[in-house]
N, C-alpha and C positions, 0 to 999 in steps of 0.2 A: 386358909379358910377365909372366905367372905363375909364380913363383918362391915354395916352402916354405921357411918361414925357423922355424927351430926356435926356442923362449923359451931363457930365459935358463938356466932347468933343463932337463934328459931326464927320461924320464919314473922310471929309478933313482936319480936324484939325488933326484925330489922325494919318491921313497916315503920313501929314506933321514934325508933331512930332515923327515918325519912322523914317522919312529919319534924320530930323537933328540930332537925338540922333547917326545915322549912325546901324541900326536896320532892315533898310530895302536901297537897291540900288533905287536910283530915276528911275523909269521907266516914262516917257511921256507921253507913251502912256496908262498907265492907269490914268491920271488924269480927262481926258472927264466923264470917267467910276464913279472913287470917286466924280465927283462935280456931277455928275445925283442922286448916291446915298444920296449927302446930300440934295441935294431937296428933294428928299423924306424923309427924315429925318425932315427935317421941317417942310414939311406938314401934315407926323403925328403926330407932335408935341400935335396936340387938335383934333386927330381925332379918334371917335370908333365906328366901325361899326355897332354892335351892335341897339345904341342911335342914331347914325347918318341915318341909314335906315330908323328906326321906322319913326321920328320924319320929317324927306324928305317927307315921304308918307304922313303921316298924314298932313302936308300942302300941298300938293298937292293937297289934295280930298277936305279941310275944308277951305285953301286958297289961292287954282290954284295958287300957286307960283312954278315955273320949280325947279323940282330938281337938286341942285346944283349937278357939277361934284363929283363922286368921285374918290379918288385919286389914279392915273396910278400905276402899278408897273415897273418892269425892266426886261427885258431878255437880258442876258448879253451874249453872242456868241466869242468864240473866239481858236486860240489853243491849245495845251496844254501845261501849268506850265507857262499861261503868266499874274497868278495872280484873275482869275475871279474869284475863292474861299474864296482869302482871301479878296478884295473888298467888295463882300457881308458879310463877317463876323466881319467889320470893322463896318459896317451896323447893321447887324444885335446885335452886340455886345454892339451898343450904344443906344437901346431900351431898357429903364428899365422896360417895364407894362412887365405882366407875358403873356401877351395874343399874343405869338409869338409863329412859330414852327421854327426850322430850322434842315433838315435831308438828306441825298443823295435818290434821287428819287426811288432805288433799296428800301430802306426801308418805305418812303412817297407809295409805288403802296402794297407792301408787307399790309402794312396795311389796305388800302383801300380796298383789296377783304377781307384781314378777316372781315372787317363791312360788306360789300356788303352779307357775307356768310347768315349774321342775321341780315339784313334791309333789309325793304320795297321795297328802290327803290335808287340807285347813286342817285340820287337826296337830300335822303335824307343825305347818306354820306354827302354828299359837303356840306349841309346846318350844320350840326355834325361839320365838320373841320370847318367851317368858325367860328360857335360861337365859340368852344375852341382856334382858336390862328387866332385874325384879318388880324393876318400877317405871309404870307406862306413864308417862304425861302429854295426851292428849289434846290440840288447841283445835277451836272450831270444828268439835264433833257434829256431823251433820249428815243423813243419810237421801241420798238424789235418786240412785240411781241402784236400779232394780238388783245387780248385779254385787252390789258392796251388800245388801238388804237380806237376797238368801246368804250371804257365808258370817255375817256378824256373830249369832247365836255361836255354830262350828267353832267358830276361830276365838271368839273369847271364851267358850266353856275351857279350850284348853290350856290356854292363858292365864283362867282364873285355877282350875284345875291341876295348873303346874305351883300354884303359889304364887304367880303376879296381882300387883297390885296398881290399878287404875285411878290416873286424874284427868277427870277431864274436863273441857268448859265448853259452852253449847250456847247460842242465842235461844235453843229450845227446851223446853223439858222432857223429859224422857217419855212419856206420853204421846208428845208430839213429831215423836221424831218419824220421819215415814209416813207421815197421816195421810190417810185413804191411801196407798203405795198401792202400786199392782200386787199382786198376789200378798196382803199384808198379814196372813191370818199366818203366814209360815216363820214373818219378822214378828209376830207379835210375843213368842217366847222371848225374846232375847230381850223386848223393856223391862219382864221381872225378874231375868237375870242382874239387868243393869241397876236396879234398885235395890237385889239386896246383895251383891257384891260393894256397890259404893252407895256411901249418904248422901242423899240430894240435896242441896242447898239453891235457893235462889238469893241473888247478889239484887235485890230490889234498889237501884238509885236514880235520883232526877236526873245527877248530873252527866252529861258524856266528857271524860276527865282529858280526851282527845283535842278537843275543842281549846284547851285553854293553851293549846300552843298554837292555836290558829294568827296566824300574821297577815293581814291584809295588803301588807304593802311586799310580801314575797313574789317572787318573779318566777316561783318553779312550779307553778300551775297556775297559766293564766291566759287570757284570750284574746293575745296577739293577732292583729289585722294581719300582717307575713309572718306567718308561723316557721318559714326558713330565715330570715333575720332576727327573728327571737330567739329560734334558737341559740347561732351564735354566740348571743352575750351572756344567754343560760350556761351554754357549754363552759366557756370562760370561768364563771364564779365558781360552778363547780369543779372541774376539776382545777383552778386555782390558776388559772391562766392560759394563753393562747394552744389551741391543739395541735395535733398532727394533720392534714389533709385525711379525709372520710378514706378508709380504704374494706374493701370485703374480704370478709374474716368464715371460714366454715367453723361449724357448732355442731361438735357432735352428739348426739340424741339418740342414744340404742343404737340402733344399724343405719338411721339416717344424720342427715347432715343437714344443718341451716347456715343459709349464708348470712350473714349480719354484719350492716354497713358498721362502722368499729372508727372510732377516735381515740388518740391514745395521747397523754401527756404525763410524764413522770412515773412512768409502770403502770398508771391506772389506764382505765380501761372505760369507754362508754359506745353504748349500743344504741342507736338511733332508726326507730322504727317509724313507717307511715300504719295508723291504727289498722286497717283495712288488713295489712300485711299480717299481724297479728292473730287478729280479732276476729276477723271474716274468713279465717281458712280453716283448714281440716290439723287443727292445732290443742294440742291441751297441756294438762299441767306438767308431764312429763317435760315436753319442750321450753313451757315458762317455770319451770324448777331447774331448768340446763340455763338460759337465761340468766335468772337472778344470781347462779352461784356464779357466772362469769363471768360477770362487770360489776363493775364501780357502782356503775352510774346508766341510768335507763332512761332515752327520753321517746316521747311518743306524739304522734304529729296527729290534727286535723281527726282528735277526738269528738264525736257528736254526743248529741243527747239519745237517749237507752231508753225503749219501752220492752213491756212484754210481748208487740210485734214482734221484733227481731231480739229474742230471747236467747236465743244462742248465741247472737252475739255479746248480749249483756254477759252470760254467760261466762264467757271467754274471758271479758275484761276484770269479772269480780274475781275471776280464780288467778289474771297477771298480778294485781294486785294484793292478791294472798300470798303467792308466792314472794312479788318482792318486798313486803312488808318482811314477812317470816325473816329475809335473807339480808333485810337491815341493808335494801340498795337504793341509793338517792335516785330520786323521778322527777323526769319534768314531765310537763303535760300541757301542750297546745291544745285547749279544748274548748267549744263551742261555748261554754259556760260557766259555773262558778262551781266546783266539786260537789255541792249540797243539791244544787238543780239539775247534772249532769241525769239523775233518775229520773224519768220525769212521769211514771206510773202514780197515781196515789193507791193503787189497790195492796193493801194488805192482807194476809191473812187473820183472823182469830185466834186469842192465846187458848180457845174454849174448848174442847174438845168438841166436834160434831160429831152424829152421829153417822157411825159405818157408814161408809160405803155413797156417802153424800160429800159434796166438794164445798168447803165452807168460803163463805160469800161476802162477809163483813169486810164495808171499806171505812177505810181510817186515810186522813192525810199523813203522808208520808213526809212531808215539809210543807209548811202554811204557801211558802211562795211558790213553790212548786205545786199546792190545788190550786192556788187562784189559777197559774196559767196551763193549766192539760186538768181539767175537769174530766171524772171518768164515765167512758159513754159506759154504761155497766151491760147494754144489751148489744155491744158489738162484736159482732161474728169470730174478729181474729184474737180478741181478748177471752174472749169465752173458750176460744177452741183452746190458743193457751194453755188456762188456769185448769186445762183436764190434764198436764202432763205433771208428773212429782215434781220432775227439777224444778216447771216454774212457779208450782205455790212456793215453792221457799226462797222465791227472789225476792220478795220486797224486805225481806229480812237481810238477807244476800248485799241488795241495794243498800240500805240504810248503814251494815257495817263499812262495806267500800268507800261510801262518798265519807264516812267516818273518821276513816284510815285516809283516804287522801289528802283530807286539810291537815292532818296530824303532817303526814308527810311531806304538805308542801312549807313547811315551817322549817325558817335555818337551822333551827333545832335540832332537828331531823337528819341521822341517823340516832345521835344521841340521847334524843327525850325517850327511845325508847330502850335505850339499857342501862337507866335508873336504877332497877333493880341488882341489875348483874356486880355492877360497880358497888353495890350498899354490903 
């Protein structure tokens, strides 16, 4: 029998014991956020979906007794680097049953259509996920694309329906997730599924907690006059000394194969891409999730600055970048500019709801030094055309997490700043 056995900490005990060890800065405003997650902690203490479904129904039918609640999960909203990550991993990290998932939602949808390719029906997906991990944890829930939009409702009714129980964390609120989408009147059941399956919590803080491992004198995001001499001494520190000569390596990806230039020194492993190669091709996250899991070490050459012109391209880079965050792989980055300026859109969307069917307008600087220098023409033709596609209203949100994650990451800190938790 499947029984959740809490560790030795909750997950407030162990935020508590990072701040006094001086591990983590006390933020405030994620305390609401960690005492919701130890309620849940506690209450799945003796809870499994599973046995607990079955055995509800069965009295129900044999001794019309109401079936008890089962237990809420959390959607945690807020903006970026103000901690909703590592909260739920504080969480999820203090579940010892094996019957948990926890993965960024880029990889959680990636998988669901390879089932859907060879099942019956989303329905039975969701019933699939639920038996294998009672408890979904969720990073960077976020819906783009038309196609994850119609099957969410389907696939979480049965999910929630088999007794799974969701966490997830979102730059948006569930309101806004999909706003104005194509066909949205068919996504719009599944926001008040998502509200009263999980309590929504917003993570309201000034600070981005990213930023304070910012190091300015790091070398692995920087803007090298010879981007291939910089490299080298990149290569060097990271993998801890001289390499092998570059040799190409295939990468396989479903039925195809990528070739990827490959250095190797001491079993590690690093993969040296020119951006273009990446980023400009017919490439997505299935291939930068085969990527991240197979090196060390990622460096990427003759990075530019990103608008929502060439959106698809931003595109690419903000999802390489999810991925190898997720996958805890060191980056370097030859790039035209300083990770914060790399965006150089100031248009954002509104946290406001618009009204139907109207494509919301509100521009906000997205970095002070990034308005001064790309002021937004707001009546130009390729911007406008644009901000009518789903994916690209949610870039400046998209944007703002990436260049986030990147200074986190170009910090020597980095792999390690970010499994504080795991370690606590």
């Amino acid at each position: 029998m499947r029984r959740w056995v809490s560790s030795l900490l909750s997950p407030l005990e162990r935020w508590t014991a990072l701040v006094e060890r001086g591990g983590l800065r006390r933020d405030e405003a994620q305390v609401p956020v960690v005492r919701a997650l130890d309620t849940l902690h506690a209450t799945l203490r003796d809870y499994d979906a599973a046995i607990d479904m079955v055995e509800a129904r069965r009295r129900l039918v044999e001794e019309r007794t109401p079936l008890r609640p089962l237990p809420r999960g959390l959607y945690i909203h807020g903006d970026v680097g103000v901690g909703k990550s590592f909260c739920m991993d504080l969480f999820y990290n203090g579940l010892s049953s094996s019957s948990k998932r926890r993965c960024h939602f880029h990889e959680f949808m990636l998988d669901v259509h390879r089932r859907a390719a060879r099942s019956s029906s989303i329905a039975s997906v969701g019933r699939d996920l639920a038996a294998e991990a009672a408890v979904l944890c969720l990073d960077e829930f976020q819906v783009i694309d038309v196609a994850d939009a119609m099957i969410l409702r389907r696939l979480f009714d049965a999910v929630w329906g088999r007794g799974g129980v969701v966490v997830a964390t979102s730059n948006r609120a569930p309101y806004s997730l999909y706003e104005n989408g194509l066909n949205y009147e068919y996504f719009a059941p599944f926001v008040g599924q998502l509200r009263r399956h999980c309590r929504v919590l917003e993570l309201r803080s000034s600070r981005d907690h990213r930023l304070e491992f910012a190091d300015s004198t790091s070398s692995r995001v920087a803007r090298p006059r010879d981007a291939r001499s910089w490299l080298d001494g990149a290569l060097r520190d990271a993998l801890g000394g001289n390499s092998s000569p570059p040799v190409t390596t295939d990468l396989a990806v479903g039925s195809r194969r990528l070739a990827v230039p490959t250095v190797l020194r001491d079993g590690r492993r690093a993969a040296v891409f020119e951006f273009d190669v990446l980023c400009d091709a017919d490439l997505g996250a299935a291939d930068f999730a085969a990527i991240a899991s197979a090196f060390d070490v990622v460096a990427l050459l003759h990075v530019p600055r990103l608008d929502l012109k060439r959106h698809d391209v931003a595109r690419r880079f903000i999802t390489l970048i999810d991925c190898l965050y997720e996958a805890r792989v060191t980056v370097l980055v030859a790039a035209e500019t300083h990770p914060r300026h790399l965006f150089s859109t100031t248009t954002t969307i509104s946290d406001t709801p618009p009204e139907r069917g109207k494509t919301p307008r509100t521009l906000h600087p997205v970095d002070p030094a990034a308005a001064a220098a790309d002021p937004v023409v707001d009546d130009d033709d390729d911007y406008a055309a644009a901000l009518e596609l789903d994916s690209v209203r949610e870039l400046p949100w998209a944007f703002r997490r990436a260049a986030s994650r990147l200074v986190e990451m170009a910090s020597p800190a980095w792999p390690a700043s970010a499994l504080v938790s795991r370690r606590s």
